[in-house]
Backbone as a ProteinNet text record, in pm:
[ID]
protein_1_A
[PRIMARY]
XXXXXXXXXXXXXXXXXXXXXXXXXXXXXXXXXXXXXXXXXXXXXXXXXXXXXXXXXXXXXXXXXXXXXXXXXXXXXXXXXXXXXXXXXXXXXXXXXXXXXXXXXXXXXXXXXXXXXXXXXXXXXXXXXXXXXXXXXXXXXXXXXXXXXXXXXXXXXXXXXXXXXXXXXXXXXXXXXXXXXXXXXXXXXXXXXXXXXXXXXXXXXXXXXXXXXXXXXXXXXXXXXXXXXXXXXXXXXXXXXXXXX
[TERTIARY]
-2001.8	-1874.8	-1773.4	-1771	-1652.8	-1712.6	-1848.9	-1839.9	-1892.6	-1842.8	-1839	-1683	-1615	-1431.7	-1396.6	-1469.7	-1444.1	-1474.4	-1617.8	-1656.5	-1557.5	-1538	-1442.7	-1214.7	-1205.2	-1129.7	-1079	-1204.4	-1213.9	-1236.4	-1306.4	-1281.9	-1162.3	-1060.5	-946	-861	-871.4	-769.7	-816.2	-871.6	-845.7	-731.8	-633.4	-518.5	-399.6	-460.3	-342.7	-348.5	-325.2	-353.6	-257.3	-131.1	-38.6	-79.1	-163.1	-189.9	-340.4	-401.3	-543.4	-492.1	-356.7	-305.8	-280.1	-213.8	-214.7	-316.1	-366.1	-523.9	-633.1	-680.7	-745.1	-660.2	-525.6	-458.6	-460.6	-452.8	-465.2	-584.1	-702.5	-834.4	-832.6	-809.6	-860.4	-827.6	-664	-539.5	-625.5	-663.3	-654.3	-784	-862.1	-993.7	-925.7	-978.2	-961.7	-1021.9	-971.5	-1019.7	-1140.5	-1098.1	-1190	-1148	-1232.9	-1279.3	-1238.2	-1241.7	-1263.7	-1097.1	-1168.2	-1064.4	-1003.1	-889.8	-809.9	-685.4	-670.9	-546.3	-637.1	-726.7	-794.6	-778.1	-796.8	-790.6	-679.5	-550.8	-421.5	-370.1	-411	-423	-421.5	-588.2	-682	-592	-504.4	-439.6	-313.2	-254.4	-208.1	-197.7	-306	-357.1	-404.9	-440.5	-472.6	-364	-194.9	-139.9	-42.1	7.9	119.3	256.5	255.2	418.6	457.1	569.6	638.2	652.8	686.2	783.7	623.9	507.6	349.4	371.6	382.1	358.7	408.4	489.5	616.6	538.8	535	525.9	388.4	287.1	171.9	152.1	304	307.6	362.7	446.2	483.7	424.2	347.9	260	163.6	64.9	-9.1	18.5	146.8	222	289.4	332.3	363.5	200.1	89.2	-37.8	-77.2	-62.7	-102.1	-23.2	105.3	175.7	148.8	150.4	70.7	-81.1	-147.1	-299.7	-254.7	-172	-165.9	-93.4	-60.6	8.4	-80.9	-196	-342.6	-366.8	-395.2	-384.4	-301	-213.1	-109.5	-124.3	-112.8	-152.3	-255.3	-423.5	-521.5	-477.4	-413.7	-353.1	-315.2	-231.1	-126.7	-195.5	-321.9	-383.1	-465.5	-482.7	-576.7	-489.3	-331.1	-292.9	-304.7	-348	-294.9	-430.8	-568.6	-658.7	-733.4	-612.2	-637.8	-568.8	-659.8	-647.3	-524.1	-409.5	-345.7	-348.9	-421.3	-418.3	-393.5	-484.6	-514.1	-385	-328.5	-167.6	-72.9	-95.8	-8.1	-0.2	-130.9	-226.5	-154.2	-172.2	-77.8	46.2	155.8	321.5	329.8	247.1	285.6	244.1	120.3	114.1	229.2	264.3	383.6	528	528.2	647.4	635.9	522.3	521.8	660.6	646	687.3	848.4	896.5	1010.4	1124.7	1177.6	1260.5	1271.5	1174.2	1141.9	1050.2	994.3	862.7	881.7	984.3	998.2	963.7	1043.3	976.7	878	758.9	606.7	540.3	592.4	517.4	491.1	629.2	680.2	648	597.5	530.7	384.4	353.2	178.1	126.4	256.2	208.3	255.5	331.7	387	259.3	208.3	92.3	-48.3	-138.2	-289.2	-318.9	-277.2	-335.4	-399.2	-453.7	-601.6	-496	-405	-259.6	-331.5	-446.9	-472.2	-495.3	-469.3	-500.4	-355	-226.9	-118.8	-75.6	-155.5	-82.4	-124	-287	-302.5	-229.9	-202.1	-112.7	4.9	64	237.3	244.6	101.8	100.7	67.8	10.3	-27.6	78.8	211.2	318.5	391.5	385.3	468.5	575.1	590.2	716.9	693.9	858.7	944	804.6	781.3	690.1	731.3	864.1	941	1004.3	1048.5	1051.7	912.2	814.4	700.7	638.4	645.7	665.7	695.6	856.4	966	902.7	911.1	839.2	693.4	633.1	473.4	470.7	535.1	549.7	603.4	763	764.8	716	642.8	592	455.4	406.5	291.2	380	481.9	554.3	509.7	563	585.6	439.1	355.7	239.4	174.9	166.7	127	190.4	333.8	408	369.6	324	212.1	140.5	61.1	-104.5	-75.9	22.6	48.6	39.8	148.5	190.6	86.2	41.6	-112.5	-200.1	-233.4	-320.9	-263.2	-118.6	-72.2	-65.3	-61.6	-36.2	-208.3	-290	-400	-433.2	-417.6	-458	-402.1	-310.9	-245.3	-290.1	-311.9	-419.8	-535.1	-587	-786	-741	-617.3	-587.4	-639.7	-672.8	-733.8	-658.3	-720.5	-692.6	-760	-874.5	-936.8	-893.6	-929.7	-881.7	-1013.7	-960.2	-1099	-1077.7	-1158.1	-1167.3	-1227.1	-1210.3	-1258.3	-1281.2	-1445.7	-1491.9	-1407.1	-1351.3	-1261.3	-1176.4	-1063.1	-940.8	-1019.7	-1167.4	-1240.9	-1253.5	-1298.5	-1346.3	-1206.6	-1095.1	-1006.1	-915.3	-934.2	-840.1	-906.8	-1108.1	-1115.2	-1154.6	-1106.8	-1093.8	-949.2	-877.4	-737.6	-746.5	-798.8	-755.9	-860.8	-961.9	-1029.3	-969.6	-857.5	-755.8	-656.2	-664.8	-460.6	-560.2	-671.8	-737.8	-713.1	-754.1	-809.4	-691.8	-653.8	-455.9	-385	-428.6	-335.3	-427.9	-543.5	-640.6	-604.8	-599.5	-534.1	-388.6	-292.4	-206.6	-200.6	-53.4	-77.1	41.6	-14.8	43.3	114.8	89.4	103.9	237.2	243.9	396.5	473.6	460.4	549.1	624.8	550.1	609.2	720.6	628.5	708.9	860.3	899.9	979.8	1077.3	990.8	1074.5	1121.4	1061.6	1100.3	1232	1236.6	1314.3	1437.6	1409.9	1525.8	1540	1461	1531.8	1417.5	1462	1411.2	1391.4	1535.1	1575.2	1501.5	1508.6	1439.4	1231.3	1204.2	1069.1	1060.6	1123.5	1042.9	1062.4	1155.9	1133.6	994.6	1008.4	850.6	741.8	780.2	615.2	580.6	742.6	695.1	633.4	656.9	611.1	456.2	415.8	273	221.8	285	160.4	175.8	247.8	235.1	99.8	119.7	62.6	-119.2	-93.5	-258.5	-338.8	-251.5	-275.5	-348.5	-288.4	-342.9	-446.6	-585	-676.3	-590.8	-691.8	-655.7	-592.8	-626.1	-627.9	-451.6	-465.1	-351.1	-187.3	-246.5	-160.5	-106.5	-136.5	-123.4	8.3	-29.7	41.3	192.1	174.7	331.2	323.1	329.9	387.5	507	454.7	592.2	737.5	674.4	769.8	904.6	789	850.7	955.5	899.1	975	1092.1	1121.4	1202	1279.1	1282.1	1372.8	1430.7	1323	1391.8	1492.8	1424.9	1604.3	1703.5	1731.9	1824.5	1907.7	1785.2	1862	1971.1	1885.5	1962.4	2040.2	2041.8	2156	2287.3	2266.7	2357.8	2433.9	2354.3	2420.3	2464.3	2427.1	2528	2694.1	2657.6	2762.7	2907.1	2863.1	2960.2	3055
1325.4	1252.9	1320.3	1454	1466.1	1508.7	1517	1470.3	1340.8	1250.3	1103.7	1071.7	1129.2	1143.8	1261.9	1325.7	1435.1	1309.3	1284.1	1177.6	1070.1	971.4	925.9	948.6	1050.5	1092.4	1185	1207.7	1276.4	1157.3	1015.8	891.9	846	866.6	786.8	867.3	1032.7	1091.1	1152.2	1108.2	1186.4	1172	1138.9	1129.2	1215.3	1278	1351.7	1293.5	1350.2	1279.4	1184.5	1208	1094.4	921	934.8	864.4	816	889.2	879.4	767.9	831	767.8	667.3	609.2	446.7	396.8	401.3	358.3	314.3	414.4	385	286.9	314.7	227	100.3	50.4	-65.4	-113.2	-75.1	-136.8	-191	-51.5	-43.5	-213.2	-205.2	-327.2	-439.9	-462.2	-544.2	-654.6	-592.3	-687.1	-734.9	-854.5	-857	-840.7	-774.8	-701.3	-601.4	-512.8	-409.7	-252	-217.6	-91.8	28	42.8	179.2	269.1	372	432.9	517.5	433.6	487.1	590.9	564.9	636.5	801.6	844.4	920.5	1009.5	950.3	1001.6	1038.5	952.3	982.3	1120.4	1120.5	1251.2	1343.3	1352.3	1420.6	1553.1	1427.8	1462.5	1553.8	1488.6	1570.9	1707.6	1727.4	1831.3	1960.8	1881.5	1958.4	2043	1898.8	2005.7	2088.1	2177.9	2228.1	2198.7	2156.4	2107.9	2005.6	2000.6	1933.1	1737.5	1787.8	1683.3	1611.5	1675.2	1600.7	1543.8	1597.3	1508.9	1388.9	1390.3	1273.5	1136.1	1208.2	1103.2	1073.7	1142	1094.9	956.3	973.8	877.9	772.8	791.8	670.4	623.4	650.4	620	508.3	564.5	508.9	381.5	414	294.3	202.7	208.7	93.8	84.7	113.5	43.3	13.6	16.3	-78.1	-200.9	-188.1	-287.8	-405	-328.2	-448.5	-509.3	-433.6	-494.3	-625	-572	-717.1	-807.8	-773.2	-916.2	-1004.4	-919.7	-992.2	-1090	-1076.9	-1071.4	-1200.8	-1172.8	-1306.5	-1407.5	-1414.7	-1518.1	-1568.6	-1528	-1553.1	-1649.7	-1628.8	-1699	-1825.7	-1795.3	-1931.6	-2006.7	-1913.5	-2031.6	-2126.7	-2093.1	-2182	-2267.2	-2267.1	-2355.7	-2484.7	-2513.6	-2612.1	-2692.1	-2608.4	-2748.9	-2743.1	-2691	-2743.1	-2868.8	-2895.5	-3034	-3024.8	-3106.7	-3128.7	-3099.6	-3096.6	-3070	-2882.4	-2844.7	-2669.1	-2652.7	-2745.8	-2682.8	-2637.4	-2764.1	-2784.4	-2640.4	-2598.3	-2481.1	-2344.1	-2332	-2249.4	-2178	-2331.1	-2314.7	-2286.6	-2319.2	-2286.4	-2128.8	-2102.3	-1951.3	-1868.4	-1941.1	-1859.7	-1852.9	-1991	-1972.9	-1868.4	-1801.9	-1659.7	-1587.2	-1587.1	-1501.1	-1530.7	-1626.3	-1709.7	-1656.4	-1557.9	-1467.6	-1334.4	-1323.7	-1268.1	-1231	-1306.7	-1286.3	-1125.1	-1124.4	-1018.8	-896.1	-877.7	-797.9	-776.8	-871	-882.1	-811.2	-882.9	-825.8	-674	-610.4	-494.4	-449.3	-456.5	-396.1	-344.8	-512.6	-494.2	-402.9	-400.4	-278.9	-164.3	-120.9	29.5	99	-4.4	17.6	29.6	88.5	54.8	-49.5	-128.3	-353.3	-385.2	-474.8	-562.1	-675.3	-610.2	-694.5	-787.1	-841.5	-940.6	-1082.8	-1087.2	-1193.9	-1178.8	-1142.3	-1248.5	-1264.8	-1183.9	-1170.9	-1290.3	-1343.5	-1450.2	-1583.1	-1599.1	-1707.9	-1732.8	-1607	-1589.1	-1649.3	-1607.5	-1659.3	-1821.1	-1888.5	-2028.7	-2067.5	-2030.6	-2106.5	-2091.4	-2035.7	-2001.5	-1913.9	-1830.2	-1725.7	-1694	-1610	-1593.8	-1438.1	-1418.9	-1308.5	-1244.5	-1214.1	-1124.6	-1010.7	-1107.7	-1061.3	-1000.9	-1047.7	-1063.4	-876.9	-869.6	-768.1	-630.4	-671.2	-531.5	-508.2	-613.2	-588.5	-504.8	-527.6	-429	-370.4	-362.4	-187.2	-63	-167.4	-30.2	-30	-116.7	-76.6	38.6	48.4	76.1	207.2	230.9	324.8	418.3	382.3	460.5	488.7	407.4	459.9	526	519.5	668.8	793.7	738.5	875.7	981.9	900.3	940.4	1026.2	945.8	953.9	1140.2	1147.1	1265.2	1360.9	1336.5	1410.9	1488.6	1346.6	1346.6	1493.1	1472.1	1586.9	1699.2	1702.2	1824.8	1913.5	1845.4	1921.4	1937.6	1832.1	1872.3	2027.2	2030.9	2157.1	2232.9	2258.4	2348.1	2388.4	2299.8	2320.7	2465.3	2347.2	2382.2	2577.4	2574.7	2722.7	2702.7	2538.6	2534	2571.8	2623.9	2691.2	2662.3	2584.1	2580.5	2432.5	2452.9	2304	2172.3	2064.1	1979.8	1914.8	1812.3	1798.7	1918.7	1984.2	2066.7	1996.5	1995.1	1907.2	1977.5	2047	2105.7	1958.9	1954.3	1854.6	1708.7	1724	1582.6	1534.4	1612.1	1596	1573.8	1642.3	1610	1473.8	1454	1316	1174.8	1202.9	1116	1094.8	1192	1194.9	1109.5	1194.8	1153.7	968.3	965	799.7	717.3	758.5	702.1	714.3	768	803.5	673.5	674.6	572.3	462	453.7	277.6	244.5	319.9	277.6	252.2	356.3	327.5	158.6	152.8	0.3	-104.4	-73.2	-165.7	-237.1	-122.5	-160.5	-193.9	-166.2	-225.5	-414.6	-416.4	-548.5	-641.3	-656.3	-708.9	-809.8	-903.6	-1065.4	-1055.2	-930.9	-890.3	-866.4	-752.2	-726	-835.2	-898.4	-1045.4	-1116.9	-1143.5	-1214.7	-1174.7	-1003	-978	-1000	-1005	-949	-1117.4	-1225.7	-1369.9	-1368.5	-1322.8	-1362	-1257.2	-1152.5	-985.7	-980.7	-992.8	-921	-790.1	-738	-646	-464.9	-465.9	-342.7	-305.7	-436.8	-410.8	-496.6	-515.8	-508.1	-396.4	-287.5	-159.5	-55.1	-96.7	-51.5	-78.9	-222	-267.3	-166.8	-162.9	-103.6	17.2	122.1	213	229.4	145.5	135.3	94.7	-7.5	-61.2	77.4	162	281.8	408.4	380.3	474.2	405.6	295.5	222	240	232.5	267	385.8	458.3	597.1	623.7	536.1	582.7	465.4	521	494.9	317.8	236.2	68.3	78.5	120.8	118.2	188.1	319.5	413.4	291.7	199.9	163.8	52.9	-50.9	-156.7	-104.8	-1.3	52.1	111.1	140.4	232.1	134.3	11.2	-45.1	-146	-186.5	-286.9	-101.8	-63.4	64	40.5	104.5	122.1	2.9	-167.1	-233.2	-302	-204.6	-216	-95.9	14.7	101.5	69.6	7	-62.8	-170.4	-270.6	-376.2	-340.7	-201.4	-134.3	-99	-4.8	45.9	-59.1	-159.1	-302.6	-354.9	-347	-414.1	-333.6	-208.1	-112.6	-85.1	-113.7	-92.3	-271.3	-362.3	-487.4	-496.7	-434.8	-412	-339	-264.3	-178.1	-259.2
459	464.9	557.6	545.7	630.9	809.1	830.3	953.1	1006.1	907.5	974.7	971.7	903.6	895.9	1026.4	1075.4	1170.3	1302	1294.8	1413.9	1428.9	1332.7	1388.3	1423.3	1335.1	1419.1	1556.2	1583	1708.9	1829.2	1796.2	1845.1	1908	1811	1808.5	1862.7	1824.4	1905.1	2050.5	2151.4	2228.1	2299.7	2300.5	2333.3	2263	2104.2	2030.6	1939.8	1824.2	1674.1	1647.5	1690	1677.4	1752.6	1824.6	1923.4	1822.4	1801.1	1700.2	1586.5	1505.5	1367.2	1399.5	1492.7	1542.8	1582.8	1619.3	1710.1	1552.3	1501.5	1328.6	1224.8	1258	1161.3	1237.9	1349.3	1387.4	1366.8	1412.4	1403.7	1224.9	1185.3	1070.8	945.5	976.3	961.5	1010.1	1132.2	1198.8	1157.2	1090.7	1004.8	873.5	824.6	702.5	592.2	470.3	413.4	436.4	526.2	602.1	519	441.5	384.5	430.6	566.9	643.5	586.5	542.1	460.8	552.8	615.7	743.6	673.2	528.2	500.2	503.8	423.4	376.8	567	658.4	797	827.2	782.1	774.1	709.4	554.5	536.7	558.8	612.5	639.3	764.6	857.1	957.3	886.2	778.4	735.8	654.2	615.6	565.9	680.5	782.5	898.2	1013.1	1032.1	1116.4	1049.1	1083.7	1003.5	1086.1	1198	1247.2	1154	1080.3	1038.8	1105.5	1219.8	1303.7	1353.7	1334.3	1436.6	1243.9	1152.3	1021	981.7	1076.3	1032.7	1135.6	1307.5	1380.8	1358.2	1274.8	1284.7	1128.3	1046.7	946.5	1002.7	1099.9	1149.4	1255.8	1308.9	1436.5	1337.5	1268	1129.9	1077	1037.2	987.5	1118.6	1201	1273.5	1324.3	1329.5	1399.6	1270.6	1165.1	1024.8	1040.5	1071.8	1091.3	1165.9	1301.1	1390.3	1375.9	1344.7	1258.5	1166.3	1093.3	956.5	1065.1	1141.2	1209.5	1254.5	1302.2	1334.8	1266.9	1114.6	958.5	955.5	992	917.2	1013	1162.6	1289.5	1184.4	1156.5	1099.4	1034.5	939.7	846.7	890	972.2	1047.8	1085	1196.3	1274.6	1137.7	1066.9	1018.7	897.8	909.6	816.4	875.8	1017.3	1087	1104.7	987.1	1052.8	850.8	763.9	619.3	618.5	522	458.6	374.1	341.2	234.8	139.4	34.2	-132.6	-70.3	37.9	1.5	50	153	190.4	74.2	1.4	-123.3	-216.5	-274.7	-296.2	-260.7	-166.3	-52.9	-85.7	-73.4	-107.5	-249.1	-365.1	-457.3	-532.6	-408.1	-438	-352.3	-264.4	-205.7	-290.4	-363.4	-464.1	-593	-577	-672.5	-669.6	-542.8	-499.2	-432.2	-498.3	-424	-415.8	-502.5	-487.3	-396.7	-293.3	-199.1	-100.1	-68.3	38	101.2	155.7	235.7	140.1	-8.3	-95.2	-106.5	-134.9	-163.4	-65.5	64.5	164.3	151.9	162.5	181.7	72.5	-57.4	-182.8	-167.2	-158.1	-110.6	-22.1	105.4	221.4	202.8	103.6	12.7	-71.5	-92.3	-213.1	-220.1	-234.8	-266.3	-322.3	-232.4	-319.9	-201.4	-222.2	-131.2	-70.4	35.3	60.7	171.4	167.7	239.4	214.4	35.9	-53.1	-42.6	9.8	-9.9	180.2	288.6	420.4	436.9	425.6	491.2	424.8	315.1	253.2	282.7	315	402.3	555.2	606.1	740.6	752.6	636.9	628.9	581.5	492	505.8	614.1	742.3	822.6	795.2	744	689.6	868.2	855	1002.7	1024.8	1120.6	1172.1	1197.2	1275.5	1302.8	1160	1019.2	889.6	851.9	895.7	798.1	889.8	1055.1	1082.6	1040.2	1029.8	979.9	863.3	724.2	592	622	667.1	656.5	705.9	817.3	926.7	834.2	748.1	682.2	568	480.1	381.9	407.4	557.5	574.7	604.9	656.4	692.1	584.7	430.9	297	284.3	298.1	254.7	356.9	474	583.6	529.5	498.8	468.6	344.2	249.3	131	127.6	240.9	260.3	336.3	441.4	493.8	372.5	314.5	192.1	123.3	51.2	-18	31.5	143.7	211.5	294.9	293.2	279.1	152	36.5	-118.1	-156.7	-143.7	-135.6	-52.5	82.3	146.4	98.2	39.8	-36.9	-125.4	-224.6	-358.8	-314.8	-238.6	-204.6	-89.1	-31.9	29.4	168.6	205.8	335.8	436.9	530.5	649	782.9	766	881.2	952.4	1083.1	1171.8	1140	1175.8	1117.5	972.4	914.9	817.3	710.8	637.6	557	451.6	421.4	291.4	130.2	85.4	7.9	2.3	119.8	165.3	114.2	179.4	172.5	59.6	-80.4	-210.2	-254.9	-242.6	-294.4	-286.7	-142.8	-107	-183.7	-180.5	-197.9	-364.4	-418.8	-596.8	-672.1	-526.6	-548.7	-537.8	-391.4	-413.1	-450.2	-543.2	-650.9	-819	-831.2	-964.6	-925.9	-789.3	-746.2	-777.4	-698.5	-736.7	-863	-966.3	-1064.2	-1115.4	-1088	-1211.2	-1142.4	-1040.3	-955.4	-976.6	-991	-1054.4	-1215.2	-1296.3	-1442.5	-1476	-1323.4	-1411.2	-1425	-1460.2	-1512.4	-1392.8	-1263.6	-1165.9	-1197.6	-1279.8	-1303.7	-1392.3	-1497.1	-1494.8	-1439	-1371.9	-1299.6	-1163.9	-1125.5	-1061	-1148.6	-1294.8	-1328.3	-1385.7	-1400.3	-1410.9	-1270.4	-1212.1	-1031.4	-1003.9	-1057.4	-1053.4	-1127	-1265.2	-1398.5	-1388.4	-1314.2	-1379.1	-1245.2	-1114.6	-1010.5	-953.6	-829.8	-822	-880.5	-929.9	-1000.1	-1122.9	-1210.5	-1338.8	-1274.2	-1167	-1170.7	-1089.9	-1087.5	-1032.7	-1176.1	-1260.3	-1425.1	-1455.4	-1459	-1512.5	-1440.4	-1291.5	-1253.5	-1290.8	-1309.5	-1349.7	-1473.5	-1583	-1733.3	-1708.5	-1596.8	-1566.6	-1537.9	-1443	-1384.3	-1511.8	-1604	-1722.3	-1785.5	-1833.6	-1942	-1854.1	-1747.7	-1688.3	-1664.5	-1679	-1701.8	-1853.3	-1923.5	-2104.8	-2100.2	-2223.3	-2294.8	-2304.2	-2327.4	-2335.7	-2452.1	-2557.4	-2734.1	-2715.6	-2676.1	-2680.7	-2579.8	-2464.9	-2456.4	-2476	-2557.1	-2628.6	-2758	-2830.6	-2944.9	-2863.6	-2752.9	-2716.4	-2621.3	-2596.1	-2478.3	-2559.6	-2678.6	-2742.5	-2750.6	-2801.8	-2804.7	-2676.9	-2535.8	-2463.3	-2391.3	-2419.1	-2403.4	-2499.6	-2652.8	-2697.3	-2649.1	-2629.4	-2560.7	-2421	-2314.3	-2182.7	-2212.9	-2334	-2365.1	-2439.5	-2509.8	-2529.4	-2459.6	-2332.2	-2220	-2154.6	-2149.1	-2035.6	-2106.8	-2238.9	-2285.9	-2280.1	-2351.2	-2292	-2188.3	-2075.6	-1963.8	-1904.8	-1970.9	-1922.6	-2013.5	-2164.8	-2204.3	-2146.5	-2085.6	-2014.3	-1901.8
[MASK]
+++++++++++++++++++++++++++++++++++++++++++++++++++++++++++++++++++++++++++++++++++++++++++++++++++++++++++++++++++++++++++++++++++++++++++++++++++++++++++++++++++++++++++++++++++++++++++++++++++++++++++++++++++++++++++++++++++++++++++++++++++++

């Protein structure tokens, strides 16, 4: 594994890793629903340089060529609202009205996050949402999550005491333990809530909710069924409390 993560980032960068982190994040973006675990490279990069300022531009390099990939992604989308049939149009707008209190949010969530954000790009691009919005939203959501992913495999190399240049399988086992723990926890939570708070409360109290979702997925199924009425009688305390005021 890590010299097929060495091979292909030695691909992408010969130009400079900053130059590499855009180049993987575009391809990578630019399929739909395509696997290639471009963040884990992102990392990887970060775990590897120690300049500060190459950590930053190599999260944002990453993230604006994730960005432009999903734009690929959403055109996809577009082009093909224009040779569906009616009923699936219909289909369409009302999965987009999920989300009616903010597209631009969603977008910008899905591309913050470890979600399979291609089951809502191509639906955004078949209602026609503005591209230019639909842009800014995933550049920087992809922004936060390059910026992560850096993170991620800087505290990792830290951990493991790595020192050497290259992927070091140490960095390797770890990143990819790590983002086999984030799947699983974003896998179990309970998405279909948290929308519907972000429809009904707003955005403030659905990033309450999510944080209560990535607790509640963290615990045993059994263990979190019993403390989740708990915790959402202490959150409408909280909120009531603080509308009282």
């Amino acid at each position: 594994m890590p010299d097929i993560l060495n091979a292909t980032a030695a691909f992408f960068a010969d130009y400079g890793t900053i130059v590499g982190a855009f180049f993987i994040a575009l391809v990578s973006n630019a399929i739909p629903y395509m696997t290639v675990p471009y963040l884990i490279i992102i990392a990887g990069y970060g775990a590897a340089l120690t300049n500060t300022l190459d950590k930053l531009l190599v999260a944002i390099a990453g993230g604006v060529g994730a960005g432009l990939g999903k734009v690929v992604v959403y055109l996809l989308g577009r082009g093909v609202h224009s040779i569906l049939p009616e009923h699936t149009r219909e289909n369409v707008e009302l999965f987009a009205k999920a989300f009616r209190r903010g597209v631009f949010i969603a977008v910008f969530l899905f591309a913050a996050l470890p979600l399979p954000d291609d089951i809502l790009y191509i639906p955004v691009g078949m209602t026609g949402y503005s591209p230019v919005l639909f842009f800014i939203a995933v550049t920087l959501g992809k922004i936060v999550i390059t910026s992560l992913a850096v993170l991620f495999g800087d505290v990792v190399a830290s951990l493991v005491g790595s020192g050497q240049g290259g992927f070091d399988p140490r960095v390797v086992a770890g990143l990819i333990i790590g983002s086999i723990i984030v799947t699983i926890i974003v896998a179990r939570m309970n998405w279909k809530r948290v929308i519907e708070v972000y429809n009904e409360e707003g955005p403030v109290l659905a990033l309450v909710e999510m944080i209560k979702q990535v607790f509640l997925a963290m615990l045993p199924s059994s263990a979190a069924k019993k403390v989740e009425s708990k915790i959402d009688s202490l959150i409408d305390s909280l909120v009531r409390a603080l509308r009282s005021r």
